[in-house]
LUMNUBA-544697 format. One record per atom (N, C-alpha, C): x, y, z; residue number from 1. Coordinates in steps of 0.05 Angstrom, whole numbers, plus 5000, padded with zeros to 4 digits. Layout:
<drenvos>
<drenvo east="X" north="Y" up="Z" sese="NUM"/>
...
</drenvos>
This chain:
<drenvos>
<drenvo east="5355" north="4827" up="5143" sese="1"/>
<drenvo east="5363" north="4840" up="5119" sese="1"/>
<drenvo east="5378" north="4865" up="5125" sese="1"/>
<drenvo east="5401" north="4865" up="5105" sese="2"/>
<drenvo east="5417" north="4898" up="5123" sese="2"/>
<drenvo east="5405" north="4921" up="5100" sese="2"/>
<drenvo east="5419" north="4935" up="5108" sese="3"/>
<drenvo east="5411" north="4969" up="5089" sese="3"/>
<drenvo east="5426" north="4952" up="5061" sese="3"/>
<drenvo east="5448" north="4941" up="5052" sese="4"/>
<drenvo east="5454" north="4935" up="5024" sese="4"/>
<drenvo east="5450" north="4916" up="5012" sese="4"/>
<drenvo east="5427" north="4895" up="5029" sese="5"/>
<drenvo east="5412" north="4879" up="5013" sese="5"/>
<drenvo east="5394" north="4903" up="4994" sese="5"/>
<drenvo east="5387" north="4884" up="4961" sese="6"/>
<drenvo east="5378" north="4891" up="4940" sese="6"/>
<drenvo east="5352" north="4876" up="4947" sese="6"/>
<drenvo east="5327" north="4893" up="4949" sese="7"/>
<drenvo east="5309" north="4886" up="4944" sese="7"/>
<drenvo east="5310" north="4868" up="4929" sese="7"/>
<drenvo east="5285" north="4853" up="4925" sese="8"/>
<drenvo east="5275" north="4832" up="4906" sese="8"/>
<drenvo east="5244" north="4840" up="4895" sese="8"/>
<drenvo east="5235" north="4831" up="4876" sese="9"/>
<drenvo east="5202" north="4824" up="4863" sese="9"/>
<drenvo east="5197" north="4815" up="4880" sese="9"/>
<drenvo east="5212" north="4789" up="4890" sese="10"/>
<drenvo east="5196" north="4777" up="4914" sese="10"/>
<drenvo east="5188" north="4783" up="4939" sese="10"/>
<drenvo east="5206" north="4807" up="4942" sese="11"/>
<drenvo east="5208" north="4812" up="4975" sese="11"/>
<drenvo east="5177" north="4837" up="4973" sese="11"/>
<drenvo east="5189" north="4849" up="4952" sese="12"/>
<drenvo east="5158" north="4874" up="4945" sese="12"/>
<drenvo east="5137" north="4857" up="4951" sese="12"/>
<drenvo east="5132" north="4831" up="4929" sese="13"/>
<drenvo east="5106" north="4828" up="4920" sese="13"/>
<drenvo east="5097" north="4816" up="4954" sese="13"/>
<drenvo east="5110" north="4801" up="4971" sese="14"/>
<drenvo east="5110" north="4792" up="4994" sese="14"/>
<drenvo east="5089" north="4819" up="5014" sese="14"/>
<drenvo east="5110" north="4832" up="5014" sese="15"/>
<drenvo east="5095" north="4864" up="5024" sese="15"/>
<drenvo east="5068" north="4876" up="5008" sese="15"/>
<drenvo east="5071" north="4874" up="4987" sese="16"/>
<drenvo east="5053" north="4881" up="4974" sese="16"/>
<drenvo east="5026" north="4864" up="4978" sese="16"/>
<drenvo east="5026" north="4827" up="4983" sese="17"/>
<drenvo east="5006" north="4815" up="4990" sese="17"/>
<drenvo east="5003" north="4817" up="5018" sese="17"/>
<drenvo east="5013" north="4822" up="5034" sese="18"/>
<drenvo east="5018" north="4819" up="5057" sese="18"/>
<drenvo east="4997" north="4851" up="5068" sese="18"/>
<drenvo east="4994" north="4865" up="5043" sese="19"/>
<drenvo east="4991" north="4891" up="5049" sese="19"/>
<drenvo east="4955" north="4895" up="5039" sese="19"/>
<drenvo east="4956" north="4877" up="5019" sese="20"/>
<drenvo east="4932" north="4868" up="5008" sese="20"/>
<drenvo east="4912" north="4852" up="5026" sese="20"/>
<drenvo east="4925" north="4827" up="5036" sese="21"/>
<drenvo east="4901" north="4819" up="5054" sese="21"/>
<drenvo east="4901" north="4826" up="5077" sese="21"/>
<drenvo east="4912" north="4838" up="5088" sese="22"/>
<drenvo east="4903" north="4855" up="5120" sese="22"/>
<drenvo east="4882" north="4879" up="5110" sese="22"/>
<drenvo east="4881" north="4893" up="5090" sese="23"/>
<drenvo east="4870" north="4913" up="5083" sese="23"/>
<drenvo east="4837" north="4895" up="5064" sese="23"/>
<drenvo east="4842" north="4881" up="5047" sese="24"/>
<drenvo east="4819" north="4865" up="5051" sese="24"/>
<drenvo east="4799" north="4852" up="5074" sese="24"/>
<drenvo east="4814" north="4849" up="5094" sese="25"/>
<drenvo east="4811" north="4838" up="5119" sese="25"/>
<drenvo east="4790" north="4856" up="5144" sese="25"/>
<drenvo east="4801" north="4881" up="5125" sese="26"/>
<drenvo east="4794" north="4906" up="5146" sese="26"/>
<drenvo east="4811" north="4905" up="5169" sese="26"/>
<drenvo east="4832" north="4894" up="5169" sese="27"/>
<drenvo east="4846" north="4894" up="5188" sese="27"/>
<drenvo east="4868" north="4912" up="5190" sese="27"/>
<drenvo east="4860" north="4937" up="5202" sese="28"/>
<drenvo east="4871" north="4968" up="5208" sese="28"/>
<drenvo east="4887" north="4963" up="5230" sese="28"/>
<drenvo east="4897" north="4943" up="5240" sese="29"/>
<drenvo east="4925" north="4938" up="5262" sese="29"/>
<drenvo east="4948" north="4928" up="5243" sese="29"/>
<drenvo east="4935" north="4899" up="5241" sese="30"/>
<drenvo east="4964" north="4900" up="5227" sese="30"/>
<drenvo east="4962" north="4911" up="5195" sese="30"/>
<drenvo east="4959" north="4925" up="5191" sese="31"/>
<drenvo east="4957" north="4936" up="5161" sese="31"/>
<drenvo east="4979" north="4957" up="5172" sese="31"/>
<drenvo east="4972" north="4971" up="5194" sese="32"/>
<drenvo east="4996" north="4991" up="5214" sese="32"/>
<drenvo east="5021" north="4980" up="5211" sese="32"/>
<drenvo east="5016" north="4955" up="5212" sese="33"/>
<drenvo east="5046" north="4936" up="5224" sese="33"/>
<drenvo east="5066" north="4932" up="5197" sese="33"/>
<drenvo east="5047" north="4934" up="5180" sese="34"/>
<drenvo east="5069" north="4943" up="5152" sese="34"/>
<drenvo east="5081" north="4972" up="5146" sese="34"/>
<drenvo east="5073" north="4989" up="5160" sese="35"/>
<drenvo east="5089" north="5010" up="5156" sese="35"/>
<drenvo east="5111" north="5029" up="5181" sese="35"/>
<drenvo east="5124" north="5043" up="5158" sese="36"/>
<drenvo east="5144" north="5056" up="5185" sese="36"/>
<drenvo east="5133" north="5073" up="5206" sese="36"/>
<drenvo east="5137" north="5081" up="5231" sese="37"/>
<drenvo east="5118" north="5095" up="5243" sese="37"/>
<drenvo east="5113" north="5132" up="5223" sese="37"/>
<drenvo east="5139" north="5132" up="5219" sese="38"/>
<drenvo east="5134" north="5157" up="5195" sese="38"/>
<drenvo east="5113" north="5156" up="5163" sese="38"/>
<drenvo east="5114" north="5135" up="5164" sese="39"/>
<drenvo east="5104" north="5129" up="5136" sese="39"/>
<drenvo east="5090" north="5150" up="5111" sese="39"/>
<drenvo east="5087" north="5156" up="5093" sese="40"/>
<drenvo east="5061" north="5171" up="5084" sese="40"/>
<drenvo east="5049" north="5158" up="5056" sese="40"/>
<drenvo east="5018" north="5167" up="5056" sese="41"/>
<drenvo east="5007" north="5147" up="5038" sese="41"/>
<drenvo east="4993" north="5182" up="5023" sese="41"/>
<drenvo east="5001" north="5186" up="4991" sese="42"/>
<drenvo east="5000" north="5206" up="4979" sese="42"/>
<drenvo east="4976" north="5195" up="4954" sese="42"/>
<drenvo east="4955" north="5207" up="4961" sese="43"/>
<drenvo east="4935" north="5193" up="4950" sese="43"/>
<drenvo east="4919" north="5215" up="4921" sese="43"/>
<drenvo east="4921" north="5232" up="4906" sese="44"/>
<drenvo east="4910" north="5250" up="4903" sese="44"/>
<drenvo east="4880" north="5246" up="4894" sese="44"/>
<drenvo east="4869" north="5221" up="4884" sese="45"/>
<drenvo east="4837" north="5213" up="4875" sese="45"/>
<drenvo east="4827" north="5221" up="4901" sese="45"/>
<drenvo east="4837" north="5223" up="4936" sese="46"/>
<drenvo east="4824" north="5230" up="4948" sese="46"/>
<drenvo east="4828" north="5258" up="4964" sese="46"/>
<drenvo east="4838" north="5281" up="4950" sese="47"/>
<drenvo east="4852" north="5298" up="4955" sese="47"/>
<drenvo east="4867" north="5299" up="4977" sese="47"/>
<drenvo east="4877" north="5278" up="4988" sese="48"/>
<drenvo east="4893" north="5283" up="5015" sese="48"/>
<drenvo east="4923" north="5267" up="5019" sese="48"/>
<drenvo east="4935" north="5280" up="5031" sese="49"/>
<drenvo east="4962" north="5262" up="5042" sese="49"/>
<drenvo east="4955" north="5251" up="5063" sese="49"/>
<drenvo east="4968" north="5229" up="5065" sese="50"/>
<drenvo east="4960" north="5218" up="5101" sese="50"/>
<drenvo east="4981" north="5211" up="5120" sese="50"/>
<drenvo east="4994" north="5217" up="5132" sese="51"/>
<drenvo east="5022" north="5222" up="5153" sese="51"/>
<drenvo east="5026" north="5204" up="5171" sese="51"/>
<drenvo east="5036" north="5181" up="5175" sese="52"/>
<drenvo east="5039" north="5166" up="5204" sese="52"/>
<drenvo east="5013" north="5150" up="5200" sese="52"/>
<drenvo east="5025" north="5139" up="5225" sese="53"/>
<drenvo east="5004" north="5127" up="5233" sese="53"/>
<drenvo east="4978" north="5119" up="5232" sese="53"/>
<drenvo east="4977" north="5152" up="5250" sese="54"/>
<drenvo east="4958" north="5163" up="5259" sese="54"/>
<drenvo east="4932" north="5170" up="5226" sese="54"/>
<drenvo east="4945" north="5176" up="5203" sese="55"/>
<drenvo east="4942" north="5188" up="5183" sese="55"/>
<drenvo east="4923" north="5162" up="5163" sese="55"/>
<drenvo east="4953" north="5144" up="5177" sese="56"/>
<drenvo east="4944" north="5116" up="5157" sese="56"/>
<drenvo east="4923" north="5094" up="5167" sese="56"/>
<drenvo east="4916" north="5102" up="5189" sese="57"/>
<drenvo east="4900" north="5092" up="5201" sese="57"/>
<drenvo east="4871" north="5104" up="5192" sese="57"/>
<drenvo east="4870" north="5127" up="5190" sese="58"/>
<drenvo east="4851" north="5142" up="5186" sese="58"/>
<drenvo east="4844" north="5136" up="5155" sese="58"/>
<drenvo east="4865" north="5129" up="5139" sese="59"/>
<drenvo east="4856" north="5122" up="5105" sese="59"/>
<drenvo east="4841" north="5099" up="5100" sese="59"/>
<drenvo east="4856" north="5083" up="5117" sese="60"/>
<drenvo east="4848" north="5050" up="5105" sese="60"/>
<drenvo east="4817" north="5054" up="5125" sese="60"/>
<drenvo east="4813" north="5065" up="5148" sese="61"/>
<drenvo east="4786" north="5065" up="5161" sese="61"/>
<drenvo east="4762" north="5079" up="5139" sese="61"/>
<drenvo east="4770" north="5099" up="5129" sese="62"/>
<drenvo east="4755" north="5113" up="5111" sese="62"/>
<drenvo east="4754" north="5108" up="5082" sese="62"/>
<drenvo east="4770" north="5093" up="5071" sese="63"/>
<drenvo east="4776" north="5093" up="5048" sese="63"/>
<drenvo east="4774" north="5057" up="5036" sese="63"/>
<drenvo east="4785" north="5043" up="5057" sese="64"/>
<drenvo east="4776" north="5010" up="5057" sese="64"/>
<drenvo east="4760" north="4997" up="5071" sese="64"/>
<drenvo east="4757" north="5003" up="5096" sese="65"/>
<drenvo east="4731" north="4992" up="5109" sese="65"/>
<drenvo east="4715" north="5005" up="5115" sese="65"/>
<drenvo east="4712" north="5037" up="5107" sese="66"/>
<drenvo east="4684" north="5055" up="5098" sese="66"/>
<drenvo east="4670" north="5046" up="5076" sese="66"/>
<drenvo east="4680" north="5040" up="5053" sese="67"/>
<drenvo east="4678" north="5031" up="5027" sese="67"/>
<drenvo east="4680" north="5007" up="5023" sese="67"/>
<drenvo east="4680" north="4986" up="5041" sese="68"/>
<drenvo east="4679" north="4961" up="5034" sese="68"/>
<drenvo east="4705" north="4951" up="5015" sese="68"/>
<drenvo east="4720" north="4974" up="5009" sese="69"/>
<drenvo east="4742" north="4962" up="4982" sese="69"/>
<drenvo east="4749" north="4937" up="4980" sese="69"/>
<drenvo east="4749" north="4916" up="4965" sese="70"/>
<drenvo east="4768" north="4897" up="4964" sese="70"/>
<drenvo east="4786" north="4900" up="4932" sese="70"/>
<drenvo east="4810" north="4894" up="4951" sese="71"/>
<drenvo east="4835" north="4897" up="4927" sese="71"/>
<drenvo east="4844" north="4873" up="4920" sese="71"/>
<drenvo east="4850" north="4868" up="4882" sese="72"/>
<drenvo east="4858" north="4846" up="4876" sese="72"/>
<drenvo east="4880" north="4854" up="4856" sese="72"/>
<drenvo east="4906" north="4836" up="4871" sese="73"/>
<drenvo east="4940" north="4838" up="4850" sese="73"/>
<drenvo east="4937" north="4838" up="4828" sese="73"/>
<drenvo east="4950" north="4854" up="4803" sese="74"/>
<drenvo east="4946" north="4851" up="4781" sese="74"/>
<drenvo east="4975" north="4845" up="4761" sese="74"/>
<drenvo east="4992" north="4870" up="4774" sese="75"/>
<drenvo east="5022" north="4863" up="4767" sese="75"/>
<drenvo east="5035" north="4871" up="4790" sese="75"/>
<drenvo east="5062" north="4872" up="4787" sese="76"/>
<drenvo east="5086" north="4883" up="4800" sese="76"/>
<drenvo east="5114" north="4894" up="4779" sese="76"/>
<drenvo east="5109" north="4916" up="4781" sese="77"/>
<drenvo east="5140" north="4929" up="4763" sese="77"/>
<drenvo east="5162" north="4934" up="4779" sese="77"/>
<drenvo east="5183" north="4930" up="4783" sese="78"/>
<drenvo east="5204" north="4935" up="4797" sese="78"/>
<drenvo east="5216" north="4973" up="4785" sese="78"/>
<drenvo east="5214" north="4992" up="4813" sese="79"/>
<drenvo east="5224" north="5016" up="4798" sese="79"/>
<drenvo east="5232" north="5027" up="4805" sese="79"/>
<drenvo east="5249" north="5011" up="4820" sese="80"/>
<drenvo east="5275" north="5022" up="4836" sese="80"/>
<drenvo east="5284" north="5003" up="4851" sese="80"/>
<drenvo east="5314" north="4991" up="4865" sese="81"/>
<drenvo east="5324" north="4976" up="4881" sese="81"/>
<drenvo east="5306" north="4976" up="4913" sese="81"/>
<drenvo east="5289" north="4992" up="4915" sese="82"/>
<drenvo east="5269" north="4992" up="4944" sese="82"/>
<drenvo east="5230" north="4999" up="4932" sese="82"/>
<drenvo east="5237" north="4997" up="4911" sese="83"/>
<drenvo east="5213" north="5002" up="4906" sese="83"/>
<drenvo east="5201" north="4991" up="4872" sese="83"/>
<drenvo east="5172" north="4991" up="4882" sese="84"/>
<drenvo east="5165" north="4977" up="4852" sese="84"/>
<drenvo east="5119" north="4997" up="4865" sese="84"/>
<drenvo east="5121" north="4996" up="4827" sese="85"/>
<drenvo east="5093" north="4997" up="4820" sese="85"/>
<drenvo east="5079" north="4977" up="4823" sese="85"/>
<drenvo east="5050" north="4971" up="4834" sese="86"/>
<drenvo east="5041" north="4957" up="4834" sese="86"/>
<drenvo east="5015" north="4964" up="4818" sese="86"/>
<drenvo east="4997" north="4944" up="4797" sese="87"/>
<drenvo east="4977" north="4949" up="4793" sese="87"/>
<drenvo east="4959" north="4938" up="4806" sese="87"/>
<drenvo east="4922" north="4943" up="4812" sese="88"/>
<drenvo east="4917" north="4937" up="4832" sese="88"/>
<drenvo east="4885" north="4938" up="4820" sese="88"/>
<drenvo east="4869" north="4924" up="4826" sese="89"/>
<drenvo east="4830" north="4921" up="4817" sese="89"/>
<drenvo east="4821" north="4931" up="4841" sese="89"/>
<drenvo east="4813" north="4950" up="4845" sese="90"/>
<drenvo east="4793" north="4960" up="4861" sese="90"/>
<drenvo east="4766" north="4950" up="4867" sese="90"/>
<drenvo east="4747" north="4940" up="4883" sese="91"/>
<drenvo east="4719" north="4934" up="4875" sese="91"/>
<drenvo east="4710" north="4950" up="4905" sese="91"/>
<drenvo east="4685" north="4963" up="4911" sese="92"/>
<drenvo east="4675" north="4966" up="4927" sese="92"/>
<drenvo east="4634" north="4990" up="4929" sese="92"/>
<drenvo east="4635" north="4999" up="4948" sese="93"/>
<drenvo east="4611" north="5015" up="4952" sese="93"/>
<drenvo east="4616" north="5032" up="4923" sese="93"/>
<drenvo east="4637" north="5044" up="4919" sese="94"/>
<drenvo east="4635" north="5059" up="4904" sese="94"/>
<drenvo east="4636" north="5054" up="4868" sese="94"/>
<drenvo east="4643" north="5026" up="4871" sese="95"/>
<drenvo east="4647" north="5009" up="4839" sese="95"/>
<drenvo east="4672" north="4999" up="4834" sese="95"/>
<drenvo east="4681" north="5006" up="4822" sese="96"/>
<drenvo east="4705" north="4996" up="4807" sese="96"/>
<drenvo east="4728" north="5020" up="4798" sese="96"/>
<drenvo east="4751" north="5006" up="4806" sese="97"/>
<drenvo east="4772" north="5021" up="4802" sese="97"/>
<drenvo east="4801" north="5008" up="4791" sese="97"/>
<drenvo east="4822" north="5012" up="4774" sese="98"/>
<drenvo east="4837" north="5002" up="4778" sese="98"/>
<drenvo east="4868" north="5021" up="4783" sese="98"/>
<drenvo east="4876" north="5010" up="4797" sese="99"/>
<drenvo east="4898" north="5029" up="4809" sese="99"/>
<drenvo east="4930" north="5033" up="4807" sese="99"/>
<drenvo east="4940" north="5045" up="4815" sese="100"/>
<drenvo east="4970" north="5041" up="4814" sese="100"/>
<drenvo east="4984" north="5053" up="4841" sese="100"/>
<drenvo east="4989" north="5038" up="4861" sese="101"/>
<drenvo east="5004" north="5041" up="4880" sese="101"/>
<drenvo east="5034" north="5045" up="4886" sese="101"/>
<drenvo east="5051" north="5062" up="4879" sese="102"/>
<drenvo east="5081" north="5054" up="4876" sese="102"/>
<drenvo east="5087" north="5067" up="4911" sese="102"/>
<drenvo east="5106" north="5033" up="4919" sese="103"/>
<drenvo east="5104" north="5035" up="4942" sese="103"/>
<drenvo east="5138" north="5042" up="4951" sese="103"/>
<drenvo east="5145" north="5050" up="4963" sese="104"/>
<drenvo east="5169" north="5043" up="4977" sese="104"/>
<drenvo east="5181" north="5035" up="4997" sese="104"/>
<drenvo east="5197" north="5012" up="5005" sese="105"/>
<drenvo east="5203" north="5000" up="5028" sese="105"/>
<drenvo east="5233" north="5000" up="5047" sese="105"/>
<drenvo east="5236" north="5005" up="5064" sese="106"/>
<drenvo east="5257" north="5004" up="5072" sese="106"/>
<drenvo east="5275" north="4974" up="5077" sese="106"/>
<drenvo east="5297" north="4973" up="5086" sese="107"/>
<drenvo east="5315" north="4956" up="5084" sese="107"/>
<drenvo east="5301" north="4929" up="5109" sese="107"/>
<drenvo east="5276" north="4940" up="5117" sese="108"/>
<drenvo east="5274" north="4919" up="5129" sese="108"/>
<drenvo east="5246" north="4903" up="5121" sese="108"/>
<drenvo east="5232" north="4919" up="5102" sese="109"/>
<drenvo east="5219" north="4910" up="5080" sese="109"/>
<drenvo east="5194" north="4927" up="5091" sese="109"/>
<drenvo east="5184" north="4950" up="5113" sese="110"/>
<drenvo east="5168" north="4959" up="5121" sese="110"/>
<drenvo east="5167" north="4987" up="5097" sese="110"/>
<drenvo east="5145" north="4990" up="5090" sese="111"/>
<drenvo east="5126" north="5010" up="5074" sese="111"/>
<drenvo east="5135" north="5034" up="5090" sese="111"/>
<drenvo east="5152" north="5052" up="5073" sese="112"/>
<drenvo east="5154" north="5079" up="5077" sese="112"/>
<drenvo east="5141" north="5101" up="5057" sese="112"/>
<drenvo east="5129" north="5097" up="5044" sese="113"/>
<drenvo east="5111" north="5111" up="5024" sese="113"/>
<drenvo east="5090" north="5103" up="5003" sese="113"/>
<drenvo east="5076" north="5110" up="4994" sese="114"/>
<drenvo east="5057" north="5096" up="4973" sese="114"/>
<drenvo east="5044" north="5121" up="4967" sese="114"/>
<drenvo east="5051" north="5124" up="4937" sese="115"/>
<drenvo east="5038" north="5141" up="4919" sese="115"/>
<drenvo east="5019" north="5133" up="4910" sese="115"/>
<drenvo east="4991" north="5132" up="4907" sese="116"/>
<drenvo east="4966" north="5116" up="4901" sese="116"/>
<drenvo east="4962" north="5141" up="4879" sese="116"/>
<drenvo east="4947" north="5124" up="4852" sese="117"/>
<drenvo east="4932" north="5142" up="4829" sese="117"/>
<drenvo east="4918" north="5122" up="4832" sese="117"/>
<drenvo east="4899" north="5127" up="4800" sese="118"/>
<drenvo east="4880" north="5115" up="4793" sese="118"/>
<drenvo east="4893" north="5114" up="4754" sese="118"/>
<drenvo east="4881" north="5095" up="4754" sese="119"/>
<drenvo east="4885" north="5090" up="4720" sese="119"/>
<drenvo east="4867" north="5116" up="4707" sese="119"/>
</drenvos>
């Protein structure tokens, strides 16, 4: 894919599932392997930013397989030519959540950001 391919719904939601069951999985390697080594995941329900890697490693350890989370697809909004909202079902230790993820990807479809709220 070059830098002026146009994203797709399809190419997101791809990433987006792709992003879903490794992290269901508890699988904190390749859940890594979806993002850029810069990446950042801007979370504020858990007062923190998380930076790299190193950062994002530390979220999904604490935040998905501390908590048992499992995430289930709900929509996909396209909201922007590299990026789209995702809605998202939360279930875990802590109950129930439903969420909104708006992620952004680069030209090679790797996760360079994700703004996480909560409904």
């Amino acid at each position: 894919m070059t830098a002026k391919t146009t994203m797709t719904t399809k190419t997101l939601r791809e990433t987006a599932d792709a992003l879903i069951a490794a992290t269901n999985a508890f699988d904190v390697d390749t859940t890594l392997t979806l993002f850029t080594p810069n990446a950042v995941i801007d979370d504020p329900s858990t007062g923190h930013r998380f930076d790299g890697h190193a950062g994002i490693r530390d979220y999904v350890e604490r935040y998905f397989v501390g908590y048992h989370t499992v995430t289930r697809f709900l929509s996909i909004e396209m909201t922007g030519e590299t990026r789209a909202r995702l809605r998202v079902d939360f279930t875990g230790d802590f109950g129930h959540e439903i969420g909104l993820l708006d992620i952004s990807v680069d030209a090679h479809g790797l996760i360079t950001r994700i703004d996480a709220d909560l409904e």
